[in-house]
NUROMI-932939 format. One record per atom (N, C-alpha, C): residue number from 1; atom name; z, y, x. Coordinates in nm, 4 decimals, decimal comma. Layout:
BEGIN
+------+-------+----------+----------+----------+
! migu ! vexke !       zz !       yy !       xx !
+------+-------+----------+----------+----------+
!  NUM !    CA !        Z !        Y !        X !
...
+------+-------+----------+----------+----------+
***
This chain:
BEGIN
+------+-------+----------+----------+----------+
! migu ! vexke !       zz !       yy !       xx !
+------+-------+----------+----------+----------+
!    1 !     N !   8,0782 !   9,9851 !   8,9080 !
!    1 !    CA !   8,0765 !   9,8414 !   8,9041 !
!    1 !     C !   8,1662 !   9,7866 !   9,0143 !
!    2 !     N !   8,2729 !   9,6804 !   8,9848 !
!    2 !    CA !   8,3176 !   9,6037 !   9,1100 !
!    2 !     C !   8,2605 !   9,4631 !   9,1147 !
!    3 !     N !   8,2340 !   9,4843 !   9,2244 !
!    3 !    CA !   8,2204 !   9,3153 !   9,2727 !
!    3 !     C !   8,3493 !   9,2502 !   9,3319 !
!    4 !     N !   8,3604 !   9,1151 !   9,2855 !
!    4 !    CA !   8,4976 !   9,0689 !   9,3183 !
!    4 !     C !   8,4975 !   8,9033 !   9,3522 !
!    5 !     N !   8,5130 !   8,9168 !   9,4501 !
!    5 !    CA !   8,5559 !   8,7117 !   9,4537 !
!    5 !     C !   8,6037 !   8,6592 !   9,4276 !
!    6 !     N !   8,6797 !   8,5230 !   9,4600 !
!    6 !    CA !   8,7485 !   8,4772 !   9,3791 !
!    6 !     C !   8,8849 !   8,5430 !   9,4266 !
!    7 !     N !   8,9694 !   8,4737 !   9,3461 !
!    7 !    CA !   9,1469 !   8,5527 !   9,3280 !
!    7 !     C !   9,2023 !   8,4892 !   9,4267 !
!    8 !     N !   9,2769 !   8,5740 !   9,5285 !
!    8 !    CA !   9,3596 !   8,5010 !   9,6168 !
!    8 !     C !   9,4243 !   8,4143 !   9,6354 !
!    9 !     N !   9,4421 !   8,3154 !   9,6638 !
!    9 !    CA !   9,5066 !   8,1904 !   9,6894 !
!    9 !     C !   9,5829 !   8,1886 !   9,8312 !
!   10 !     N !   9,6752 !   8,1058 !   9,8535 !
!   10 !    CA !   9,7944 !   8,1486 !   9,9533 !
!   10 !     C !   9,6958 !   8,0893 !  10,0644 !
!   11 !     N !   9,6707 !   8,1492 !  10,2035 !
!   11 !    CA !   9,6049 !   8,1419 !  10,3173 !
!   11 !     C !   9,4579 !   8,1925 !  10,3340 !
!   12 !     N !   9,3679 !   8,2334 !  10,2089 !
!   12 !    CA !   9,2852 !   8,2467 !  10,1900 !
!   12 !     C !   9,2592 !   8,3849 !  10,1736 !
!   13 !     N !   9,1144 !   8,4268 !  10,2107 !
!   13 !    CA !   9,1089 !   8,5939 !  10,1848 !
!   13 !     C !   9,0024 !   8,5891 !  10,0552 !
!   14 !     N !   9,0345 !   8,7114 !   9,9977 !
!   14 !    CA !   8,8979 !   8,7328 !   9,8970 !
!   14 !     C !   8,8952 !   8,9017 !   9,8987 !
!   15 !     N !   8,7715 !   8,9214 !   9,8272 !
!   15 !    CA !   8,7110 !   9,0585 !   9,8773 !
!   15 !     C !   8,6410 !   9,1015 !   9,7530 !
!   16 !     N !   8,6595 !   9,2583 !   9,7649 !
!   16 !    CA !   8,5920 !   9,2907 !   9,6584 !
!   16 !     C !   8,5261 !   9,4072 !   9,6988 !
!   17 !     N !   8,4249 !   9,5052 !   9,6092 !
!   17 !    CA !   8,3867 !   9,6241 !   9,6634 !
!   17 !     C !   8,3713 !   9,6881 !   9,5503 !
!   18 !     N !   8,3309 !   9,8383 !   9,5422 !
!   18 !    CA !   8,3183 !   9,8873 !   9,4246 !
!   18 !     C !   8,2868 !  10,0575 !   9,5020 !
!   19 !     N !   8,1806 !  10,0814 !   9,4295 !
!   19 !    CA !   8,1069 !  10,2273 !   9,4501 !
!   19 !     C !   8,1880 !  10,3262 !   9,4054 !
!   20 !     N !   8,2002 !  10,4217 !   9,5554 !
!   20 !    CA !   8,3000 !  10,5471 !   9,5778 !
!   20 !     C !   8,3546 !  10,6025 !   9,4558 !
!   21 !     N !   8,4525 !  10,5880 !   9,3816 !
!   21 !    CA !   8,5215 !  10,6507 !   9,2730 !
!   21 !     C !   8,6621 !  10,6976 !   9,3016 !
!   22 !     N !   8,7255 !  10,8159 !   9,2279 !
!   22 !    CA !   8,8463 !  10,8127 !   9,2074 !
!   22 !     C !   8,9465 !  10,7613 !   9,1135 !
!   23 !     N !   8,8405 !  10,6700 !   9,0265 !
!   23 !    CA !   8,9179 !  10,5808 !   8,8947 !
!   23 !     C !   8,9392 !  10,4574 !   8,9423 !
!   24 !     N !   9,0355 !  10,4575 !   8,9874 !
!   24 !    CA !   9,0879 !  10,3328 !   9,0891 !
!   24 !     C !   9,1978 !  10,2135 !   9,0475 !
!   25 !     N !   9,2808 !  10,3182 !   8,9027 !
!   25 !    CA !   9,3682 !  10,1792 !   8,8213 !
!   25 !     C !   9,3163 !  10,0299 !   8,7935 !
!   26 !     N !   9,2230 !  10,0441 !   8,7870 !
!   26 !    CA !   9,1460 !   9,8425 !   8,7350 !
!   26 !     C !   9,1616 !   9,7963 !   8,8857 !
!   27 !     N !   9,1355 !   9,8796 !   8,9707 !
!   27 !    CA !   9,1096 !   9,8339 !   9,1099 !
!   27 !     C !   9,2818 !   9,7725 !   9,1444 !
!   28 !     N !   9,3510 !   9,8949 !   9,1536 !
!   28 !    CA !   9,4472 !   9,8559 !   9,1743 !
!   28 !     C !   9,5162 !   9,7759 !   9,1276 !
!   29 !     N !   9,5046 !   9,7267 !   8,9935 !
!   29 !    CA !   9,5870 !   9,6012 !   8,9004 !
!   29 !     C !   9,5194 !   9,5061 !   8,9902 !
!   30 !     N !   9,3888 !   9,4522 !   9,0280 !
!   30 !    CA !   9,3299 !   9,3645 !   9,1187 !
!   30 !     C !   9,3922 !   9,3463 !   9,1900 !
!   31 !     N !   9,4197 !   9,4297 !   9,2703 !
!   31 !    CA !   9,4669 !   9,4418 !   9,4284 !
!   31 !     C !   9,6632 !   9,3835 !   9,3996 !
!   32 !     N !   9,6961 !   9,4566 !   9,3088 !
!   32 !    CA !   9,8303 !   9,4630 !   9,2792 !
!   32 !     C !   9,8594 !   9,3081 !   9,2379 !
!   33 !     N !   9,7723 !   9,2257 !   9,1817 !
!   33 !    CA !   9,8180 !   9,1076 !   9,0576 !
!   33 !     C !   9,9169 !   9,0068 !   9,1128 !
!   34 !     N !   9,9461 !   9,0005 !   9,2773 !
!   34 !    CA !  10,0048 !   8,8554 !   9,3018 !
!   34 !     C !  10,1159 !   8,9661 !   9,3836 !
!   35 !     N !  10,1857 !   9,0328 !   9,3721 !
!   35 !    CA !  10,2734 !   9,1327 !   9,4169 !
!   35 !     C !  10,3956 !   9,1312 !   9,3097 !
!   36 !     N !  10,5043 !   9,0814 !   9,3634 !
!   36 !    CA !  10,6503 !   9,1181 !   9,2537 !
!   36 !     C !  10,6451 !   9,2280 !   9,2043 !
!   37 !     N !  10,6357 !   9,2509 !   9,0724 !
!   37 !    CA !  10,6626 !   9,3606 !   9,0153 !
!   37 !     C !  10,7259 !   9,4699 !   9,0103 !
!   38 !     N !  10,8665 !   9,4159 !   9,1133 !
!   38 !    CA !  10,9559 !   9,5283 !   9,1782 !
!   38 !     C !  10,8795 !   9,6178 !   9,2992 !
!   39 !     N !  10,8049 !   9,5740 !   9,3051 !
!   39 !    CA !  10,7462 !   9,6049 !   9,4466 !
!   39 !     C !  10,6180 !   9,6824 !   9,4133 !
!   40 !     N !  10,5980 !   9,6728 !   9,3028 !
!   40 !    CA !  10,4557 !   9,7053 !   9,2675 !
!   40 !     C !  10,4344 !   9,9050 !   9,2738 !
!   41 !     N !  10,5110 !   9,9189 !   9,2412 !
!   41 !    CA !  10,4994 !  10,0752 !   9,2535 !
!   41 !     C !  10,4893 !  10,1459 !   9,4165 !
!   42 !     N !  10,5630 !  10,1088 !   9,5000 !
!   42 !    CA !  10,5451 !  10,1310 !   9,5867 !
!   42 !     C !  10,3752 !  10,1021 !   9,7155 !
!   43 !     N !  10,3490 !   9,9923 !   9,6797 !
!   43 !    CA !  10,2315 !   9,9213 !   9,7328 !
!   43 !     C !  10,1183 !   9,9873 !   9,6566 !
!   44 !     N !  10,1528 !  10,0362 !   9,5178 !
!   44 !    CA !  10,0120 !  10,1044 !   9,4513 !
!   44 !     C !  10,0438 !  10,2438 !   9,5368 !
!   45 !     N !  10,1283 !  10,2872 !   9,5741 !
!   45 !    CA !  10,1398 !  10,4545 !   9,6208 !
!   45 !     C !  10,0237 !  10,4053 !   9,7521 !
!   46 !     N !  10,0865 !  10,3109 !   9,8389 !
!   46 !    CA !  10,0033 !  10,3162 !   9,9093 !
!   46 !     C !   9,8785 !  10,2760 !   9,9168 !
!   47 !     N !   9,8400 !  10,2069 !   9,8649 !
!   47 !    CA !   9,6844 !  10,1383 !   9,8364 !
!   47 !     C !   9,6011 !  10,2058 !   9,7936 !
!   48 !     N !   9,7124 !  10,3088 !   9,7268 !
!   48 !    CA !   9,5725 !  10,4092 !   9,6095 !
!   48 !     C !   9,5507 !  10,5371 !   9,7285 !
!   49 !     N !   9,6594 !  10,5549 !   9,8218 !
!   49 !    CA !   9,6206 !  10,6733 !   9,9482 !
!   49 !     C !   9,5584 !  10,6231 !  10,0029 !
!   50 !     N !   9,4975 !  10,4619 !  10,0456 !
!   50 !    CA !   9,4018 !  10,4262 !  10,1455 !
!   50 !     C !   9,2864 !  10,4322 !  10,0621 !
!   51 !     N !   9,2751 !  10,3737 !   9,9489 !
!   51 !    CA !   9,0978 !  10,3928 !   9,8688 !
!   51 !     C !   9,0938 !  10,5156 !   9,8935 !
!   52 !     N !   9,1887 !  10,6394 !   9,7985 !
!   52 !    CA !   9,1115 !  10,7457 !   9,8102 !
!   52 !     C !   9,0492 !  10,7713 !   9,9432 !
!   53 !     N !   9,1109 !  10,7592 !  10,0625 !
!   53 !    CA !   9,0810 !  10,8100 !  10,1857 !
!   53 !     C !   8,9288 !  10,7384 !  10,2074 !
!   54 !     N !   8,9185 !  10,5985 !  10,1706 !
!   54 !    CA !   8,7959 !  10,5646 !  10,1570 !
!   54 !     C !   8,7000 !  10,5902 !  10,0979 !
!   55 !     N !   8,7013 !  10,6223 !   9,9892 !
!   55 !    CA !   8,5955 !  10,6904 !   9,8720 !
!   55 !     C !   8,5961 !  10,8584 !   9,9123 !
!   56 !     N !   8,6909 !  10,9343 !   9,9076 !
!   56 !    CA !   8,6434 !  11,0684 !   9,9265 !
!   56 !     C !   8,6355 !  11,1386 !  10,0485 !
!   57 !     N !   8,7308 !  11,0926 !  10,1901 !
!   57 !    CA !   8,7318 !  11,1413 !  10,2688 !
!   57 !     C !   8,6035 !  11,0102 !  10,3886 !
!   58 !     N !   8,6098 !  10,9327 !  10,3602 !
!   58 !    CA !   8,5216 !  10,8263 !  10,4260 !
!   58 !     C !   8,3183 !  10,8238 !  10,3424 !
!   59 !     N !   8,3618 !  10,7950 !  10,2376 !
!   59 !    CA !   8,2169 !  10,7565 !  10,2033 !
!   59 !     C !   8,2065 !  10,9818 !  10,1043 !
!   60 !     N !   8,2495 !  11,0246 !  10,1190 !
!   60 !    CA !   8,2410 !  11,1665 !  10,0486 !
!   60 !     C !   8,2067 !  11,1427 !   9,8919 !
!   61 !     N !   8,2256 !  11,0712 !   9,8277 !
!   61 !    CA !   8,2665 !  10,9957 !   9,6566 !
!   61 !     C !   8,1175 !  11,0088 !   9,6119 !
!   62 !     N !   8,0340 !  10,9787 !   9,7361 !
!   62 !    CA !   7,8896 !  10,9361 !   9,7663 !
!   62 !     C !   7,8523 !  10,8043 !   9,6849 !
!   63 !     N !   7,8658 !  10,8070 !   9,5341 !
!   63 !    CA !   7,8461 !  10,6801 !   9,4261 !
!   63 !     C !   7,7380 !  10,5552 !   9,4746 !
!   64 !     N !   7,6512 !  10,5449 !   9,6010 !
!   64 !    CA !   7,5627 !  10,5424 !   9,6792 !
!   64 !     C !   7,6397 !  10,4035 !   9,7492 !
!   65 !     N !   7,7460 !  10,4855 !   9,8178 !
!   65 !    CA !   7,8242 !  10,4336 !   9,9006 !
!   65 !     C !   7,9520 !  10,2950 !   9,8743 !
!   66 !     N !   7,9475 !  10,2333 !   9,9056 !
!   66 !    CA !   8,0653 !  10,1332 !   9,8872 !
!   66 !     C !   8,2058 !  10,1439 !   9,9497 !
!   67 !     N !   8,2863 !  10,1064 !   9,8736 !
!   67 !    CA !   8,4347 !  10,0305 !   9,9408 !
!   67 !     C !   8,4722 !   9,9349 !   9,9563 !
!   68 !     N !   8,4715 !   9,8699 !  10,0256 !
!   68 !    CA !   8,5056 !   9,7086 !  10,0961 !
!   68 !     C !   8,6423 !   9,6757 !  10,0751 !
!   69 !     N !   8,7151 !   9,5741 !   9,9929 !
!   69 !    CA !   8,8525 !   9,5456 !  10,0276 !
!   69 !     C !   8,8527 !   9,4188 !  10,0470 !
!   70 !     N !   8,9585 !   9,3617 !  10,1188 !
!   70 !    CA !   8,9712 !   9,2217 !  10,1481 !
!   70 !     C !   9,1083 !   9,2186 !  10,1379 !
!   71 !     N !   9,1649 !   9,1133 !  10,0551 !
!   71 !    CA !   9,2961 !   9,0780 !  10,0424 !
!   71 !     C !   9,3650 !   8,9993 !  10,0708 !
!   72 !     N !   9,4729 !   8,8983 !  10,1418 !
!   72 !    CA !   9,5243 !   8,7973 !  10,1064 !
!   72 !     C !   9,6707 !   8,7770 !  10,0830 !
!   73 !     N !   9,6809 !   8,6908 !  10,0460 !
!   73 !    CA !   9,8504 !   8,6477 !  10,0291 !
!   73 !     C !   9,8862 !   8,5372 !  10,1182 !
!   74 !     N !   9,9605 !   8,5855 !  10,1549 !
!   74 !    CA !  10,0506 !   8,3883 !  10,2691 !
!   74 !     C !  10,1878 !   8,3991 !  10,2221 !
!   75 !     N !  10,2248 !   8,2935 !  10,2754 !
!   75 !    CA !  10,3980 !   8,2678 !  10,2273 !
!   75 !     C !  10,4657 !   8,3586 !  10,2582 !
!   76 !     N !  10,4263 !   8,4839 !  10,3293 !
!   76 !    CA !  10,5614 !   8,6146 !  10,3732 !
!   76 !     C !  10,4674 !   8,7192 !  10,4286 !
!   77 !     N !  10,3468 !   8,7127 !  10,3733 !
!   77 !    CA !  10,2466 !   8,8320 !  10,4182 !
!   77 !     C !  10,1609 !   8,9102 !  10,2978 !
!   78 !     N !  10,1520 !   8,9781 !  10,3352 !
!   78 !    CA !  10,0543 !   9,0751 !  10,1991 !
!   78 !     C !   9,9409 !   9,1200 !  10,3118 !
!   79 !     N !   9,8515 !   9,1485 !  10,3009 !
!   79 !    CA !   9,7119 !   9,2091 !  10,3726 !
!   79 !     C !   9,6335 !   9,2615 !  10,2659 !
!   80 !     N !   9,6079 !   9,3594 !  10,2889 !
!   80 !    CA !   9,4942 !   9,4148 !  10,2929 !
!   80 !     C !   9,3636 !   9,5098 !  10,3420 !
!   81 !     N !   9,2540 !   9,4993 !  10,3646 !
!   81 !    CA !   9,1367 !   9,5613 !  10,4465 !
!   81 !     C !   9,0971 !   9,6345 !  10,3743 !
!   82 !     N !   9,0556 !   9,7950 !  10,3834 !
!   82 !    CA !   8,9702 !   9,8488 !  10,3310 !
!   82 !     C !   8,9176 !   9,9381 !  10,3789 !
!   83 !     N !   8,7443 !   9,8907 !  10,3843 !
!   83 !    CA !   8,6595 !   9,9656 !  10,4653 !
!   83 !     C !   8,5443 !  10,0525 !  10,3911 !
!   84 !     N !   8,5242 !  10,1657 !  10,4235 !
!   84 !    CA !   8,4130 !  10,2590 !  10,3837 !
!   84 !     C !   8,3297 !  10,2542 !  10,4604 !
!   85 !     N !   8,1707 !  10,3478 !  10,4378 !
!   85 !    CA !   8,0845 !  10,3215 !  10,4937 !
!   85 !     C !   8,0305 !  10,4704 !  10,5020 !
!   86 !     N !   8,1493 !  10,5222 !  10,5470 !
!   86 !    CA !   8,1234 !  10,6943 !  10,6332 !
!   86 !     C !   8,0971 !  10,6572 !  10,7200 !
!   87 !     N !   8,1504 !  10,8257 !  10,8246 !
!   87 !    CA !   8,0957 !  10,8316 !  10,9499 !
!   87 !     C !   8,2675 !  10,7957 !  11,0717 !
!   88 !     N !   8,3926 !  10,7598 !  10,9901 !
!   88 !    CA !   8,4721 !  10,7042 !  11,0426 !
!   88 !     C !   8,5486 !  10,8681 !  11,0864 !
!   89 !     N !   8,6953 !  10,8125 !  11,1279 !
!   89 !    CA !   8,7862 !  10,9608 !  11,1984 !
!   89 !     C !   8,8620 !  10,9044 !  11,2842 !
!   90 !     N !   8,8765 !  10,9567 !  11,3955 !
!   90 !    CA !   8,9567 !  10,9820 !  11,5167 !
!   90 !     C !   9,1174 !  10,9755 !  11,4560 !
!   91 !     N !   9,2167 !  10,8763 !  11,4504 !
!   91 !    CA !   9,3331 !  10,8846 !  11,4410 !
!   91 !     C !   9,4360 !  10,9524 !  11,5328 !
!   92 !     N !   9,5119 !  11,0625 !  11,4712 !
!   92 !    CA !   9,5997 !  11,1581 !  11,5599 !
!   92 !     C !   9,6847 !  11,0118 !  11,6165 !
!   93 !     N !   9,7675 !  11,0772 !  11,7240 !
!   93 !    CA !   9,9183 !  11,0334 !  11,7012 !
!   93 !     C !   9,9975 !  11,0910 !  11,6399 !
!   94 !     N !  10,0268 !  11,0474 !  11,5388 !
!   94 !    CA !  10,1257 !  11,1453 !  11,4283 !
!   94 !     C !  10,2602 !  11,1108 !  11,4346 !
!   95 !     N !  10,3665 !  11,1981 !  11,4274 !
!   95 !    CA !  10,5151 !  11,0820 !  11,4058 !
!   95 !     C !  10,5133 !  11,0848 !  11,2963 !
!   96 !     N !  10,4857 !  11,0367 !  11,2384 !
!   96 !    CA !  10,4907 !  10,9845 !  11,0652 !
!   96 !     C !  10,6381 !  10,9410 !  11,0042 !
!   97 !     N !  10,6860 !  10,9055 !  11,1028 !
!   97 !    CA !  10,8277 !  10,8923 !  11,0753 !
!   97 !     C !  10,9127 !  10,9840 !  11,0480 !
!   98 !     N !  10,8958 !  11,0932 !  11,0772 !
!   98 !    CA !  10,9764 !  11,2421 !  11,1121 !
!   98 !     C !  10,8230 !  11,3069 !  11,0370 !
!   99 !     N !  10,7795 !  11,3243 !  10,9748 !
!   99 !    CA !  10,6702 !  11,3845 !  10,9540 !
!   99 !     C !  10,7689 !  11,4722 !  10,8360 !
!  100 !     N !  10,7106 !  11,6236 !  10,7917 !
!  100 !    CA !  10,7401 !  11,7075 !  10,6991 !
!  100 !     C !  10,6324 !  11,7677 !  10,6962 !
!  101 !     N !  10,5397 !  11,7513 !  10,5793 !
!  101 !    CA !  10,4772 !  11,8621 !  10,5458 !
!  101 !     C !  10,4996 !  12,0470 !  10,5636 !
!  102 !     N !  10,5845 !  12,0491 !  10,6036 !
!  102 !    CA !  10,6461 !  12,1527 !  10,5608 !
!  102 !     C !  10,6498 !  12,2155 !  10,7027 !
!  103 !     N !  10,6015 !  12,1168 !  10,8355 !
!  103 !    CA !  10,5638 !  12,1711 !  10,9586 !
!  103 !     C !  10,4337 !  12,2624 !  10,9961 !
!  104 !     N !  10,3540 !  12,1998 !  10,8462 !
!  104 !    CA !  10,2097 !  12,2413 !  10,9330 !
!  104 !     C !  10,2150 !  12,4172 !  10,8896 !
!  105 !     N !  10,1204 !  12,4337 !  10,9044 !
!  105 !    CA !  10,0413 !  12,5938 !  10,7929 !
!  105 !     C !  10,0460 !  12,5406 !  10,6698 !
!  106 !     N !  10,0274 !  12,6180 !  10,6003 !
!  106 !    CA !  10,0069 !  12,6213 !  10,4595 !
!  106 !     C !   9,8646 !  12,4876 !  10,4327 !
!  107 !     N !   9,7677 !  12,5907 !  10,4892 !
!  107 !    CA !   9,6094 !  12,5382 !  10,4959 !
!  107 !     C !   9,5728 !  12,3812 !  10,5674 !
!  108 !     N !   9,7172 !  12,3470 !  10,6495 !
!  108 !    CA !   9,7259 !  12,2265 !  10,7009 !
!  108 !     C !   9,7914 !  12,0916 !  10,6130 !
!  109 !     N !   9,8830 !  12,1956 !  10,4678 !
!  109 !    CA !  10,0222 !  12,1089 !  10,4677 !
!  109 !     C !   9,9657 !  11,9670 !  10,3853 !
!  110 !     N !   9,8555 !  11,9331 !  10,3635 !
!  110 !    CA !   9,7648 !  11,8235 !  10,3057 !
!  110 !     C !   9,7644 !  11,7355 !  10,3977 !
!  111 !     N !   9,7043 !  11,8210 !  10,4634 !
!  111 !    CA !   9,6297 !  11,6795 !  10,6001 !
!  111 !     C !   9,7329 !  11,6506 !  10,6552 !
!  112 !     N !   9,6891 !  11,4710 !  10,6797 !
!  112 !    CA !   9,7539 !  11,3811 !  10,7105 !
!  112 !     C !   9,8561 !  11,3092 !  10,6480 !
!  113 !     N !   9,9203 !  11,3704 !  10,5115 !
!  113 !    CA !   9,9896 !  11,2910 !  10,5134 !
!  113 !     C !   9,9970 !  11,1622 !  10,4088 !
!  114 !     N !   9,8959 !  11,1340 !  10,3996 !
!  114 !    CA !   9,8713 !  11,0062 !  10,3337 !
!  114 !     C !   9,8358 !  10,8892 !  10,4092 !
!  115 !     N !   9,7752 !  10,9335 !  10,5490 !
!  115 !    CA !   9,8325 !  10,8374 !  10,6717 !
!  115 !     C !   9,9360 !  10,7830 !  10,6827 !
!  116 !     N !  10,0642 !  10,9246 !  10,6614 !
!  116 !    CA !  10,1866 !  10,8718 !  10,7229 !
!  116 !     C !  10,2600 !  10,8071 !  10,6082 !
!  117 !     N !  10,1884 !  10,8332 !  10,4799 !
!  117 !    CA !  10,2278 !  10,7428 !  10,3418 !
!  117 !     C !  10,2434 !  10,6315 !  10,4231 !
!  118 !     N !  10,0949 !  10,5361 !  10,4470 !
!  118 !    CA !  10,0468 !  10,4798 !  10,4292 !
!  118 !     C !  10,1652 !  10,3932 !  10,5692 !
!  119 !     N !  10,2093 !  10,4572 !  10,6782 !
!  119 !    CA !  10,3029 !  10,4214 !  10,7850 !
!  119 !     C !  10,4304 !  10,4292 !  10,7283 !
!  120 !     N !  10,4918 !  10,4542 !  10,6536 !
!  120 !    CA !  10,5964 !  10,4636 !  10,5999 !
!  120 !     C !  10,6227 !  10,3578 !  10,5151 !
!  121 !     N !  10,4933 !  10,2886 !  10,3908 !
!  121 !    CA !  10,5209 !  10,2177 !  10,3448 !
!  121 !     C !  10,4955 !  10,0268 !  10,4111 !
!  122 !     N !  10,4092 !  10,0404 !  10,4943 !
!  122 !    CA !  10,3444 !   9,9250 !  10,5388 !
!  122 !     C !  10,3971 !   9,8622 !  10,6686 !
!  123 !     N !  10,4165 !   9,7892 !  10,7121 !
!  123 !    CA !  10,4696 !   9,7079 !  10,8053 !
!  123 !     C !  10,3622 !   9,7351 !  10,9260 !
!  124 !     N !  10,2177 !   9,6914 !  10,9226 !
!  124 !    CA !  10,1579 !   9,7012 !  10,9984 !
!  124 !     C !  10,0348 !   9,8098 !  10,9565 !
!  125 !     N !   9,9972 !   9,8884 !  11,0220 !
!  125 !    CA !   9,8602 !   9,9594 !  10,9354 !
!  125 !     C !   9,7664 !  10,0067 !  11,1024 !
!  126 !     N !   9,6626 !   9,9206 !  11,0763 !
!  126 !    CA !   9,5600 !   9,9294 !  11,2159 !
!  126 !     C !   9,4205 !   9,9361 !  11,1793 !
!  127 !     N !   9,3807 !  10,0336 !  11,2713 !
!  127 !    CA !   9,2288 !  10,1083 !  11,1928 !
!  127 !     C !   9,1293 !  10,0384 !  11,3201 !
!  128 !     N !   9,0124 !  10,0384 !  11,2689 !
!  128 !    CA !   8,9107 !   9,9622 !  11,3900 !
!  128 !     C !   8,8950 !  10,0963 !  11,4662 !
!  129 !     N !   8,8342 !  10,1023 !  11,5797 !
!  129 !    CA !   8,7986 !  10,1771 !  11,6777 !
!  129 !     C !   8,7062 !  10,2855 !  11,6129 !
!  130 !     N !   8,6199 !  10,2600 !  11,5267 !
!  130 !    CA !   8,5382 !  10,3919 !  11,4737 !
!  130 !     C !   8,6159 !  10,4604 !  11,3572 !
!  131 !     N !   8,7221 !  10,4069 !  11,2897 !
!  131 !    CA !   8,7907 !  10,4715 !  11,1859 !
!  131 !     C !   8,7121 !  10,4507 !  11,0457 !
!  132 !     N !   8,6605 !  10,3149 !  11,0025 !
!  132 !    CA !   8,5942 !  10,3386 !  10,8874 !
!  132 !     C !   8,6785 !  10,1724 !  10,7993 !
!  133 !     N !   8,8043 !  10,1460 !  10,9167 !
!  133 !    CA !   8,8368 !  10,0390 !  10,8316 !
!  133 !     C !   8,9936 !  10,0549 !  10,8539 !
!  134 !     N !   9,0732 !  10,0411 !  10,7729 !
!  134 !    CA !   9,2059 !  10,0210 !  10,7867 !
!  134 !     C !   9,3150 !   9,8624 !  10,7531 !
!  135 !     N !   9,3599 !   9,7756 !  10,8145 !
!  135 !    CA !   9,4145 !   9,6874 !  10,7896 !
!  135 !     C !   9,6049 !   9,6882 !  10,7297 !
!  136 !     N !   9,6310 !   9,6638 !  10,6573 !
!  136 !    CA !   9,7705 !   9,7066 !  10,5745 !
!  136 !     C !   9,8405 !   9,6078 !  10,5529 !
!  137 !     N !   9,9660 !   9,5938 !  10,6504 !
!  137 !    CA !  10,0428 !   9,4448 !  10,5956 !
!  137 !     C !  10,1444 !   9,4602 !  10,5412 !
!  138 !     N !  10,2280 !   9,3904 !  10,4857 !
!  138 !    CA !  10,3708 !   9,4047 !  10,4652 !
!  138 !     C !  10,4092 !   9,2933 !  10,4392 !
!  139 !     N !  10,5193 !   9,2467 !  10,5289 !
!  139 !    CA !  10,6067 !   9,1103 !  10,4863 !
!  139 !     C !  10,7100 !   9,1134 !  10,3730 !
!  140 !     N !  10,7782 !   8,9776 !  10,2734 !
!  140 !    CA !  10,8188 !   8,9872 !  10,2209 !
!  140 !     C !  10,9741 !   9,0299 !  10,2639 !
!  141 !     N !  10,9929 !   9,0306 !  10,3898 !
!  141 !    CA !  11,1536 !   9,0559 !  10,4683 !
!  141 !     C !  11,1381 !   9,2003 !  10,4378 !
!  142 !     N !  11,0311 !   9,2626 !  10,4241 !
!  142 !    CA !  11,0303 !   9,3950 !  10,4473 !
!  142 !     C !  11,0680 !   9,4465 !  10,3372 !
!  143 !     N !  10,9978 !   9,4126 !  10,2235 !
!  143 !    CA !  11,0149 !   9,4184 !  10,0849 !
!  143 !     C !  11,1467 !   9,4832 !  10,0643 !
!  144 !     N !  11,2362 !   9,3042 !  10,1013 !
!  144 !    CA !  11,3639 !   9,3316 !  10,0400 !
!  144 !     C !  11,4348 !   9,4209 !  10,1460 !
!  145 !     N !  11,4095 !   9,4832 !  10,2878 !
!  145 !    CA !  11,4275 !   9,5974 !  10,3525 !
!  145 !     C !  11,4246 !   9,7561 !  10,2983 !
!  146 !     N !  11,3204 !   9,7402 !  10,2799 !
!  146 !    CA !  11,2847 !   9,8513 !  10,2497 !
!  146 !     C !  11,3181 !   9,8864 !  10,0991 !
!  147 !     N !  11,2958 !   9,8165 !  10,0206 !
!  147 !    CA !  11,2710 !   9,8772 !   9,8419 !
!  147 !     C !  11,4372 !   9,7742 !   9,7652 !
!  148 !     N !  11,5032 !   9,8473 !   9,7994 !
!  148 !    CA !  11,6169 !   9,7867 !   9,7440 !
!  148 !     C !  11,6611 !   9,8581 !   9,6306 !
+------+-------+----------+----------+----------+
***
């Protein structure tokens, strides 16, 4: 089931939640709907690495458990919040920038890098102090920066 508020409006936040799943497309058309379409593929790569991280690595896809998102739109901002209701993780310093899978072990070459997705695609990405919430921005300057 999702619960959902009302639809974003420019300055305004709205929020939705929906019990730990990995069937996340309806979610994401939600999340996705006020996003240029050029843009849209990229922002689902990342949005869909932060739920999962919320549903399976945060709440353990504990159907029990919720996912919190909060969205908004402004004239040159995208946001979004999404919080689980695990037990939270300790953020490395990663260079995510220079990151290669291909550094770790074998048994390592997973972890992390849907963090550094998630830094690669987003302008701003800031987790609260216990690790059970992540904040995700991206301006529209960035947009046309980045996804040309």
């Amino acid at each position: 089931m999702i619960a959902l508020s009302l639809t974003p409006t420019r300055k305004h936040w709205s929020s939705m939640s929906f019990a730990s799943t990995l069937y996340l497309c309806p979610i994401l058309d939600l999340l996705l709907a006020h996003v240029p379409s050029q843009y849209e593929l990229q922002l689902r790569l990342g949005l869909q690495e932060a739920l999962v991280n919320a549903a399976k690595h945060g709440n353990q896809l504990d159907p029990s458990k919720q996912v919190m998102v909060q969205f908004s739109v402004t004239d040159n901002l995208y946001s979004w919040v999404i919080t689980d209701q695990g037990l939270g993780f300790k953020q490395q310093n990663c260079q995510c920038r220079n990151f290669q899978h291909t550094d770790l072990p074998p048994e390592e070459s997973e972890n992390g890098r849907g963090l550094c997705i998630l830094d690669q695609i987003f302008d701003q990405v800031h987790w609260n102090k216990d690790g059970t919430s992540v904040k995700l921005s991206i301006s529209i300057n960035s947009f046309r920066r980045y996804f040309k």
